[in-house]
C-alpha positions as a printed Julia matrix, in Angstrom:
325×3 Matrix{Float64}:
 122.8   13.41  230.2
 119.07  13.96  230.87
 118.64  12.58  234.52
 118.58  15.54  236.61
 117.99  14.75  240.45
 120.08  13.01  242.68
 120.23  10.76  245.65
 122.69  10.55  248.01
 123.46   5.89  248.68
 124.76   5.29  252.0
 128.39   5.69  250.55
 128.03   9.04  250.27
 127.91   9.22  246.58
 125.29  10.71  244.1
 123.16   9.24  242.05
 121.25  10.44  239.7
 117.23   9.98  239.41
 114.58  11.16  236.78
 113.22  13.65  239.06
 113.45  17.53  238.66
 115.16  19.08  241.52
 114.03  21.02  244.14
 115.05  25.1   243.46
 117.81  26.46  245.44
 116.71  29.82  246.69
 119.3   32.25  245.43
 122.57  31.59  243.78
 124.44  33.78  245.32
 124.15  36.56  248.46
 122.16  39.54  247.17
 124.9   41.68  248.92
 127.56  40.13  246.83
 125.85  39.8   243.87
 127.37  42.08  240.73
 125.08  43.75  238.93
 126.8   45.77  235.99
 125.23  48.24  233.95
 124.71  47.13  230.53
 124.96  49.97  227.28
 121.8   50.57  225.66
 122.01  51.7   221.76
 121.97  55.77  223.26
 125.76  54.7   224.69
 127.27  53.25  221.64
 128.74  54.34  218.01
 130.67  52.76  215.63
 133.57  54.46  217.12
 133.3   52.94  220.55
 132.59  49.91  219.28
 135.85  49.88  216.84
 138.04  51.3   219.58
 136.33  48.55  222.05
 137.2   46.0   219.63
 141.09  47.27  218.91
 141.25  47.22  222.85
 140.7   43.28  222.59
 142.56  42.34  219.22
 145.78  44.34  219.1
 147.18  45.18  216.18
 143.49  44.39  214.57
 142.09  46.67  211.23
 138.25  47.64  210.89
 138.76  47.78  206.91
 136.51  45.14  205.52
 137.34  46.16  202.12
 140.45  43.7   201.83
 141.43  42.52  198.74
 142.09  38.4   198.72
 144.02  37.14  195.88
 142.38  33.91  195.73
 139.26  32.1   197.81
 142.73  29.8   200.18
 143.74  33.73  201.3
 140.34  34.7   202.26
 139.87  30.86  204.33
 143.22  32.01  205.63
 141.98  35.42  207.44
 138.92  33.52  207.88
 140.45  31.0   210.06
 143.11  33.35  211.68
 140.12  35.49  212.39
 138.17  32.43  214.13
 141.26  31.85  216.06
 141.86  35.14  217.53
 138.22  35.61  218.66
 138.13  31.67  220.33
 141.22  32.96  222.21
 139.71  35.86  223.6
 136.97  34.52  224.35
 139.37  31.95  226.53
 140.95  34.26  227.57
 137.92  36.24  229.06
 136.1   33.06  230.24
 138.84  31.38  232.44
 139.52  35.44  234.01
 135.78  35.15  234.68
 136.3   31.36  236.7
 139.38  32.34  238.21
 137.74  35.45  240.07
 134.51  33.43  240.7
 136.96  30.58  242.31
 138.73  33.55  244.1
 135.54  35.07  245.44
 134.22  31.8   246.81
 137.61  31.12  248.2
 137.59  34.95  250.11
 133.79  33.47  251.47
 135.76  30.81  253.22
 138.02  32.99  254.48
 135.67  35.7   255.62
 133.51  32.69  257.47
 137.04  31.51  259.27
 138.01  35.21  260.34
 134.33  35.38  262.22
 133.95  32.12  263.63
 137.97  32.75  265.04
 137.03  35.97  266.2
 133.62  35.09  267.93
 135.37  32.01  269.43
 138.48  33.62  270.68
 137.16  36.54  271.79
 135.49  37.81  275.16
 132.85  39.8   273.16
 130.5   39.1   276.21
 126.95  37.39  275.96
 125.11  37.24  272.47
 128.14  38.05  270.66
 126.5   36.9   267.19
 123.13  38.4   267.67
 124.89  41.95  268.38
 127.35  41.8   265.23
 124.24  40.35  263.15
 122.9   43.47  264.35
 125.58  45.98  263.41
 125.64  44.09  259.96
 121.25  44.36  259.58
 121.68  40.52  259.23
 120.51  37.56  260.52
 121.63  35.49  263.45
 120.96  32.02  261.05
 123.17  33.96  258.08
 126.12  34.41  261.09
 126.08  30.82  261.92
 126.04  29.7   257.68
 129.05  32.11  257.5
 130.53  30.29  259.79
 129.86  27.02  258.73
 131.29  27.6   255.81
 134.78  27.95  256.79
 134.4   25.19  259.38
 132.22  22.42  256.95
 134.28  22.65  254.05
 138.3   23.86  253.15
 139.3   26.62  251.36
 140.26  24.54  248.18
 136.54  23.37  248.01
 135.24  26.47  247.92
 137.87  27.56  244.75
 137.39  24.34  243.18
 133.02  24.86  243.49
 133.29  28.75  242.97
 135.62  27.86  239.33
 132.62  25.39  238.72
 129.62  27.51  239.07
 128.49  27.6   242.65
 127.72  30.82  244.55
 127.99  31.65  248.08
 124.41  30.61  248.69
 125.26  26.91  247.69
 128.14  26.76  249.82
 125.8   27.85  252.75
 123.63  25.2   251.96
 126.17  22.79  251.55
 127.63  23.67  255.44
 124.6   22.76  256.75
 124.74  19.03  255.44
 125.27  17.37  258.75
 127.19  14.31  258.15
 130.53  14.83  257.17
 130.72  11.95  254.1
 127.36  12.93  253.1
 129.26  16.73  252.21
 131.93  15.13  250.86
 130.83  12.59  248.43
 128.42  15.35  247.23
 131.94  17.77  246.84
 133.9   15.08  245.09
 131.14  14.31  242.94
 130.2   17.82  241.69
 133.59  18.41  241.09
 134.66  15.19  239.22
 131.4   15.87  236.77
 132.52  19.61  235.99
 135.68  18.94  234.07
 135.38  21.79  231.21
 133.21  25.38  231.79
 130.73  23.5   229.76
 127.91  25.72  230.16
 125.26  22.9   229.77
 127.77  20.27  231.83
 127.74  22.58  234.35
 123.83  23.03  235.11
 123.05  19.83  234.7
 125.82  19.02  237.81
 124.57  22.42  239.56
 121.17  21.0   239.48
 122.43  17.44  240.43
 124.12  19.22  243.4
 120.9   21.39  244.15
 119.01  18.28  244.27
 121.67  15.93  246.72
 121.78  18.93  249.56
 117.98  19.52  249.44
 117.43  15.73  249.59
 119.85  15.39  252.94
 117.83  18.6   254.37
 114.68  17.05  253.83
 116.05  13.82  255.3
 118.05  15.41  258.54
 115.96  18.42  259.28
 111.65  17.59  258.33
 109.47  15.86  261.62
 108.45  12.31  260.03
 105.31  12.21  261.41
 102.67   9.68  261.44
  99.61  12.06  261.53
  99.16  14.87  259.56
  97.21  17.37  262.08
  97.09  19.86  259.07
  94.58  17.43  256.59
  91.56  17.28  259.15
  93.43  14.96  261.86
  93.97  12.17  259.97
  95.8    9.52  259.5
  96.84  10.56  256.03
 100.19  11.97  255.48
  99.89  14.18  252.61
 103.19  14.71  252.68
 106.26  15.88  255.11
 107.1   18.6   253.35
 103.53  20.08  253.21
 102.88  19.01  257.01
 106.42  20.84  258.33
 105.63  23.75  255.96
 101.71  24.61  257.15
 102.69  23.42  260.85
 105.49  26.13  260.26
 103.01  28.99  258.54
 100.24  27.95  260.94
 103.01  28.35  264.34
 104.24  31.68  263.3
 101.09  33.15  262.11
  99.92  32.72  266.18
 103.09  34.54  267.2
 103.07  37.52  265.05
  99.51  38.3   265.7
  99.98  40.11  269.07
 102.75  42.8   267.21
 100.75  42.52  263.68
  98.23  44.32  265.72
  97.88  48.09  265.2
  96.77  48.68  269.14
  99.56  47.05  270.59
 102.13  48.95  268.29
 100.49  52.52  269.13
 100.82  51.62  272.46
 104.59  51.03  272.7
 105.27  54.31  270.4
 102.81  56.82  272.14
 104.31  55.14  275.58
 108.24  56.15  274.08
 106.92  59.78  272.34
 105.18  60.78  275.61
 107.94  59.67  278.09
 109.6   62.34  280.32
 111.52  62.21  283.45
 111.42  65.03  286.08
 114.95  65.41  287.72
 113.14  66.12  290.69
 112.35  62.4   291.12
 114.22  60.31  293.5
 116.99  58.91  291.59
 115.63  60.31  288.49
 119.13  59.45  286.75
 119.55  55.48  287.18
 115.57  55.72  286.35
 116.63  57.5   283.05
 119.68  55.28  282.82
 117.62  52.33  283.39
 114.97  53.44  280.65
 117.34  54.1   277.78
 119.2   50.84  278.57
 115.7   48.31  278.47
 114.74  50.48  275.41
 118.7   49.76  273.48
 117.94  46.11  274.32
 114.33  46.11  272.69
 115.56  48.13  269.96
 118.6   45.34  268.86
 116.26  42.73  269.55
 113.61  43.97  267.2
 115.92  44.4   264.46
 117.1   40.98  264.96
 114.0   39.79  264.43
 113.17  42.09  261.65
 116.5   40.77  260.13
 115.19  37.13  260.57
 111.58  38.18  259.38
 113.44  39.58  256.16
 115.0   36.27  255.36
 111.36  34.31  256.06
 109.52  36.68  253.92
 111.88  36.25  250.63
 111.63  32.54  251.37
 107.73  32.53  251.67
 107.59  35.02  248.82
 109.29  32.28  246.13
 106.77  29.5   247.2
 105.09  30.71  244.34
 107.62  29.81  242.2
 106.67  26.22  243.43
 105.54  23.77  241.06
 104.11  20.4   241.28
 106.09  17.67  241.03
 105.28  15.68  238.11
């Protein structure tokens, strides 16, 4: 199968296109991402290895020396031998899915347990900005959390994790705003994954990549008429390029009052310099007052900074963008 995007028809279905897709950002949430130390040539013998390898095959001999009475015995260990390792390498494989299907499936629960808790609870005002906070995350990461659990059931994010998909795609996938949309793009994905097929599987991941990116494009980019962006006129170079530099362009004004080196050393020498004398009238509210407007600033920086850290990765692999051919 060499068609790689899709589109989503107005069933809800996918179909696929000779386009390449669109890159997904990351697979999976850098904070739940594994990443396991490999053994370089300094860690390893032929002792480890043969006790590594006795581990896995029970029972198994590291004598190559055998003696075979005629060429049938030696097919015979041959083909025994070919046997065992396919079954361990089952065996291994479908432990592999079965925690990856597990590990989505504890994402779905993990998005439930928040959206219950920040729904049910009187956590007071800005509940999700303050535990995006405490967790140096973003608000927008809170609310894709959340839509997780709420957008999708807990068997669709085993039967996608078993199939591939990391926590990232089923944060994308949330967002998908109409409800057949998401689900002809599940049922899809998961009727053309129907072996651990390592190619049949990234040709569907991309397929999948391509469907959500197409309904975010559709649902979320300002169809404008006029592109102000390529000298005011009437020429649309494209939506994706107008919402993008519109985007760069709008957040490049806001950021230039605290990019500024002035406005910073203000604020700092203002909080290294400040003192109170308890002589004052009502020095301690003052004080009180102080440290509380400062707490607020403080959690509302580092929400932003959390936000900022987000934008910058995302700006930062635009130059992994190619042109579509």
């Amino acid at each position: 199968m060499n068609k790689e995007e899709i589109e989503i028809n107005e069933s809800g279905l996918i179909a696929l296109a000779e386009e390449k897709p669109m890159a997904l950002v990351e697979q999976e949430d850098a904070s739940l991402a594994s990443n396991i130390a490999l053994p370089a040539y300094k860690d390893v013998d032929d002792g480890k290895v043969a006790r590594s390898v006795k581990d896995v095959f029970k029972g198994f001999s590291t004598a190559t020396d055998i003696k075979f009475n005629t060429v049938d015995d030696l097919g015979n260990y041959v083909e025994q031998a070919m046997s065992s390792i396919k079954e361990a390498r089952q065996t291994s494989e479908a432990a592999d899915l079965c925690n990856r299907a597990a590990a989505m499936a504890r994402v779905w629960y993990l998005g439930a347990t928040i959206d219950k808790s920040l729904t049910s609870s009187n956590y007071g005002a800005n509940a999700s900005q303050r535990l995006a906070t405490k967790l140096h995350r973003s608000v927008p990461w809170i609310y894709q959390i959340r839509a997780v659990s709420t957008k999708l059931s807990v068997v669709d994010c085993y039967l996608l994790g078993v199939r591939g998909l990391g926590s990232k795609h089923l944060c994308r996938l949330a967002q998908v705003k109409d409800d057949a949309t998401r689900r002809g793009i599940i049922d899809t994905f998961v009727s053309m994954v129907k072996t651990s097929d390592p190619v049949q599987m990234e040709e569907a991941r991309k397929a999948f990549v391509t469907a959500v990116n197409n309904d975010q494009k559709k649902n979320t980019l300002d169809m404008e008429s006029t592109d102000p962006y390529n000298g005011g006129t009437a020429e649309l170079v494209s939506p994706e390029y107008s919402q993008l530099i519109k985007a760069i362009n709008t957040w490049s004004g806001w950021l230039k009052k605290p990019a500024a080196e002035t406005n910073i050393e203000e604020l700092c020498r203002a909080a290294s310099d400040f003192f109170l004398p308890a002589s004052l009238p009502d020095a301690q509210s003052r004080l009180d007052e102080v440290k509380g407007a400062a707490l607020e600033l403080r959690a509302l920086m580092t929400t932003v900074k959390n936000n900022l850290e987000d934008a910058i990765r995302d700006l930062g692999e635009l130059q992994n963008v190619e042109l579509n051919s």
